[in-house]
Rosetta silent file (secondary structure, phi, psi, omega in degrees, C-alpha in Angstrom):
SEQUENCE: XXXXXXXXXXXXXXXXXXXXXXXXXXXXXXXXXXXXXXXXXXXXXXXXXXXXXXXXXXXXXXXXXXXXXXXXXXXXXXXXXXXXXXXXXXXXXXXXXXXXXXXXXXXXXXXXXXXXXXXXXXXXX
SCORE:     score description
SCORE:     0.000 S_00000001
   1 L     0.000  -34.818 -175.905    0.000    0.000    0.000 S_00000001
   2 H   -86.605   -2.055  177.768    2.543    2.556    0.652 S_00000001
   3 H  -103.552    2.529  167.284    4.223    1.825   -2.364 S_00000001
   4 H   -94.104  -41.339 -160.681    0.829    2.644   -4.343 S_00000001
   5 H   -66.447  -18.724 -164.495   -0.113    5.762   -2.462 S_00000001
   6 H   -88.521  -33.640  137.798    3.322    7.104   -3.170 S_00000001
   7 H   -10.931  -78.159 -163.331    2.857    5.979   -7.016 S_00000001
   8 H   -70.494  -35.025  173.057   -0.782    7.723   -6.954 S_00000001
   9 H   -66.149  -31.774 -179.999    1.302   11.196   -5.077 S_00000001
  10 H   -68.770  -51.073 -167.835    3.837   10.848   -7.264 S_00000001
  11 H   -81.321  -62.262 -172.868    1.688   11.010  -10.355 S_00000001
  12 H   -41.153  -38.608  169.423   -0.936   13.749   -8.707 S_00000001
  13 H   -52.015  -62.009 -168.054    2.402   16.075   -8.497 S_00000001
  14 H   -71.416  -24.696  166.317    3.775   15.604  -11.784 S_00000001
  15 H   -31.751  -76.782  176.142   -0.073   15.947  -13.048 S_00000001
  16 H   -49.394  -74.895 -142.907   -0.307   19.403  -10.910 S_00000001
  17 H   -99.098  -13.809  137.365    2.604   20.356  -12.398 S_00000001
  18 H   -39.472  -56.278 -171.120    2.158   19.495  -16.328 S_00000001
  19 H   -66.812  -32.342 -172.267   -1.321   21.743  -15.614 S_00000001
  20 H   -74.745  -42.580 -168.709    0.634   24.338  -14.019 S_00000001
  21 H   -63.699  -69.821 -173.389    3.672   24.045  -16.553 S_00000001
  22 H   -64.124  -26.411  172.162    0.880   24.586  -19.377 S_00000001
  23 H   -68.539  -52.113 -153.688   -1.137   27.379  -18.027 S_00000001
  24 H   -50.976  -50.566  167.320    2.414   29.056  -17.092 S_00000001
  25 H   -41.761  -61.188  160.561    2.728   28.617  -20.955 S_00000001
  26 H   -53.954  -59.526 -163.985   -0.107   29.525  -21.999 S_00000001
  27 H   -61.772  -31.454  170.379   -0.613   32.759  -19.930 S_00000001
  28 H   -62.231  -42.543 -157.901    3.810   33.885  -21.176 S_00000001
  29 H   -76.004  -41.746  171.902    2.763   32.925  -24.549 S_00000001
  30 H  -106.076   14.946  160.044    0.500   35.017  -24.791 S_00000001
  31 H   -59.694  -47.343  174.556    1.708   38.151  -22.869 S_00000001
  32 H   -44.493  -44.200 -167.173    4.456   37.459  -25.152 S_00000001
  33 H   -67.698  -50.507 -174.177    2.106   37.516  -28.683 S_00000001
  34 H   -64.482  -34.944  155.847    1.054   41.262  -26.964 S_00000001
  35 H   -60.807  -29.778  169.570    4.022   42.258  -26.313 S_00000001
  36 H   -91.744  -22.494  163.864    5.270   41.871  -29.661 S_00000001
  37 H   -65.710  -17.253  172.542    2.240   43.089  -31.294 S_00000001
  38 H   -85.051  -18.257 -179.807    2.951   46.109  -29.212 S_00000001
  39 H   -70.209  -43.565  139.608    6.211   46.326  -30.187 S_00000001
  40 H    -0.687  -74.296 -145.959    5.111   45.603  -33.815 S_00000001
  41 H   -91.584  -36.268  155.921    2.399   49.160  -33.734 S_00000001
  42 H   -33.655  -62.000 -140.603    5.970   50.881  -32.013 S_00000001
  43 H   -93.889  -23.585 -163.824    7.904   50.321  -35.225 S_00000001
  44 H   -85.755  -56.121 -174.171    4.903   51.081  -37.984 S_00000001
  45 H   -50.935  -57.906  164.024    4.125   54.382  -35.693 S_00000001
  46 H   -22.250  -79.436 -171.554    7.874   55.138  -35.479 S_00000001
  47 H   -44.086  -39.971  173.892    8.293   54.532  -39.108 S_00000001
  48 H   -59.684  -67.256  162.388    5.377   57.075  -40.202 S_00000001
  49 H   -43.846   -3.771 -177.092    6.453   59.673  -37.622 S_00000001
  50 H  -108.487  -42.610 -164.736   10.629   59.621  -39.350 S_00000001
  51 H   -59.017  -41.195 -160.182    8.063   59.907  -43.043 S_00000001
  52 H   -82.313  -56.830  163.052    6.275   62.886  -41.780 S_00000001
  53 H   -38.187  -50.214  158.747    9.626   64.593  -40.353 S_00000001
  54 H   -34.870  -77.333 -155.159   11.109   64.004  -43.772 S_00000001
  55 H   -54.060  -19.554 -170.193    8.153   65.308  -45.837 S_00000001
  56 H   -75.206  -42.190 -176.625    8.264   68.414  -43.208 S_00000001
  57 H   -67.911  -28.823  169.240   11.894   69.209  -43.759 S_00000001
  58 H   -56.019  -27.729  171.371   11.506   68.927  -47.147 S_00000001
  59 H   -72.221  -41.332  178.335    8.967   71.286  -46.837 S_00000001
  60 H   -84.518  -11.639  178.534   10.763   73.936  -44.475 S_00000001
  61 H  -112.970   -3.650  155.376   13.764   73.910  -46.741 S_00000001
  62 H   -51.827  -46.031 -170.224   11.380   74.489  -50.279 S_00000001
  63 H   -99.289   21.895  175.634   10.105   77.571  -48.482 S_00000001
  64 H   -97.849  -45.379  151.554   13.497   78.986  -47.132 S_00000001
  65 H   -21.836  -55.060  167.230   13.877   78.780  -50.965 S_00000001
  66 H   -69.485  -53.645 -145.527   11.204   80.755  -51.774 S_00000001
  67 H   -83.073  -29.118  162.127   11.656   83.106  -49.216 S_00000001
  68 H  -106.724   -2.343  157.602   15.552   84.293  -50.438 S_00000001
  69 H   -51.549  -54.068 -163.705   13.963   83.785  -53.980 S_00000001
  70 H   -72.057  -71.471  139.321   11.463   86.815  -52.752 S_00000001
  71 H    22.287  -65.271 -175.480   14.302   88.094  -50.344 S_00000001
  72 H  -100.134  -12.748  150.885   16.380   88.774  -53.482 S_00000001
  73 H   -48.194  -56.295 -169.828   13.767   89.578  -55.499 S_00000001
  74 L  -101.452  118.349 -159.249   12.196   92.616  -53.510 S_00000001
  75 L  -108.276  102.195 -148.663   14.840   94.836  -52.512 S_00000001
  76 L   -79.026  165.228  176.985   14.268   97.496  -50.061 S_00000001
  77 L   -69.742  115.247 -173.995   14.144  101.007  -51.189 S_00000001
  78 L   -35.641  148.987 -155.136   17.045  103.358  -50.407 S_00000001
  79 L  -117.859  162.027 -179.616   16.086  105.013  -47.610 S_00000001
  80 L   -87.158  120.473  173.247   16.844  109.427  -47.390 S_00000001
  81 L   -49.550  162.139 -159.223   18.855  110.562  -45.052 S_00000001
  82 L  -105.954  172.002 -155.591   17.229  112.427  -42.507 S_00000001
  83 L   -84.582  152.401  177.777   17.237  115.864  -42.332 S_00000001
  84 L   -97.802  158.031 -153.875   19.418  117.571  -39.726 S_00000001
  85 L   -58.957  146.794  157.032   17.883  119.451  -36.814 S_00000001
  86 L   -84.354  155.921 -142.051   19.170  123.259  -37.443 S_00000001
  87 L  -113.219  139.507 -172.279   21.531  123.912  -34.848 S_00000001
  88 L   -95.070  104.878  157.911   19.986  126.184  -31.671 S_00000001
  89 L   -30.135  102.931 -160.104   22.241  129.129  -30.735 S_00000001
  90 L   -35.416  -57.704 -179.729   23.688  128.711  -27.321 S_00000001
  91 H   -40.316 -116.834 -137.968   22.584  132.431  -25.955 S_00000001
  92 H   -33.422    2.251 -175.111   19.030  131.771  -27.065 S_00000001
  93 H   -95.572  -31.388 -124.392   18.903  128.213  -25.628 S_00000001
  94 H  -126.010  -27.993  167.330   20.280  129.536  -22.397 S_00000001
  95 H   -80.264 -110.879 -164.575   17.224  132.891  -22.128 S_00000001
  96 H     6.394  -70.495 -173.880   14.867  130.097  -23.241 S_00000001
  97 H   -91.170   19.396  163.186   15.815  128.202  -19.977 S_00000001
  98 L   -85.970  -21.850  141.336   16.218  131.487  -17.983 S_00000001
  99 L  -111.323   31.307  167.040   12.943  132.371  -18.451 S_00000001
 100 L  -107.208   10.022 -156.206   10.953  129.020  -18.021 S_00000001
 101 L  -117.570  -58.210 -170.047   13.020  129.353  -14.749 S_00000001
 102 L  -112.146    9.375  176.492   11.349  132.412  -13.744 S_00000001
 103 L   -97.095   41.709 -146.440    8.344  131.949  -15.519 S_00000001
 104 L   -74.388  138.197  179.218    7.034  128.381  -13.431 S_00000001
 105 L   -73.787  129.561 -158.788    4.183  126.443  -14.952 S_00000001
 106 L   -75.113  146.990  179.147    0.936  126.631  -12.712 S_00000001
 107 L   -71.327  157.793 -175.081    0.946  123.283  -10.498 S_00000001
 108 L   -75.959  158.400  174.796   -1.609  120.478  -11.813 S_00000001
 109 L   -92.167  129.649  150.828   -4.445  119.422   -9.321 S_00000001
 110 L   -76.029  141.156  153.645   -3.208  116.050   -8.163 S_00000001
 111 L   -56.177  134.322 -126.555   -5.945  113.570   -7.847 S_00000001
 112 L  -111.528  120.669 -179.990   -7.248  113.419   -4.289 S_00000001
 113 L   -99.071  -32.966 -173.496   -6.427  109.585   -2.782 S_00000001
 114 L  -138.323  117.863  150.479   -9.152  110.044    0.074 S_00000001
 115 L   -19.113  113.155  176.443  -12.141  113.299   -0.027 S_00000001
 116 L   -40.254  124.893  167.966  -12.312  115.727    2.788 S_00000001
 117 L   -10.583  178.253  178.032  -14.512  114.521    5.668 S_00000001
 118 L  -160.319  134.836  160.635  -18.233  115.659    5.233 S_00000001
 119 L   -95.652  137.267 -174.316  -19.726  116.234    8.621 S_00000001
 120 L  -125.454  175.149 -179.043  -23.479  115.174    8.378 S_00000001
 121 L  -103.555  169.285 -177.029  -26.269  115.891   11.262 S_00000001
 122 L   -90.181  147.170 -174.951  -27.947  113.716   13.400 S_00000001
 123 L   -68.879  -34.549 -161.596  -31.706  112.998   12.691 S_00000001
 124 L  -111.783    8.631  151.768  -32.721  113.752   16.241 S_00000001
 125 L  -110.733    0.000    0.000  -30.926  117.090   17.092 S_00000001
């Protein structure tokens, strides 16, 4: 008898562990199958995105073309020199600020940050 039960223990282990062995399989295989399909929608996404960067540089260097095409086309217009101030005679600059000196501008009303008090009356005197 003890050399059957350990027979029938023997076999219920390696059973349990063939079922275990194959789920373990199954459930890797197919994390695996997901993982590479993810890996997979990485490289075609990848691949699109380097396509789109291309067609854009291709794009940004057509219109740096155009743009010193126009650039050398349209030319700006000479510009006039400007005219110079006429030159002030020192005396007169110096009565000019000799009498704005003794001649003082009237002061400005500053705005008011708080209204003079108002005393009001009482209703009952």
């Amino acid at each position: 008898m003890m050399g059957s039960q350990i027979m029938q223990m023997a076999g219920a282990f390696l059973m349990g562990g063939l079922l275990a062995a194959g789920a373990m399989h199954a459930w890797l295989s197919r994390r695996l199958k997901q993982g590479q399909q993810r890996v997979l929608h990485l490289e075609q996404s990848r691949q699109q995105l380097m396509e789109q960067v291309t067609q854009a540089r291709r794009q940004v260097e057509m219109l740096q073309r155009e743009c010193q095409g126009l650039r050398l086309a349209i030319r700006p217009a000479p510009r006039q020199a400007p005219v110079p101030e006429p030159v002030q005679d020192a005396a007169e600059a110096a009565r000019l600020y000799a009498e704005s000196l003794l001649n003082p501008q009237a002061a400005k009303d500053r705005p008011q940050a708080f209204k003079d008090t108002v005393v009001l009356r009482r209703g009952g005197d």
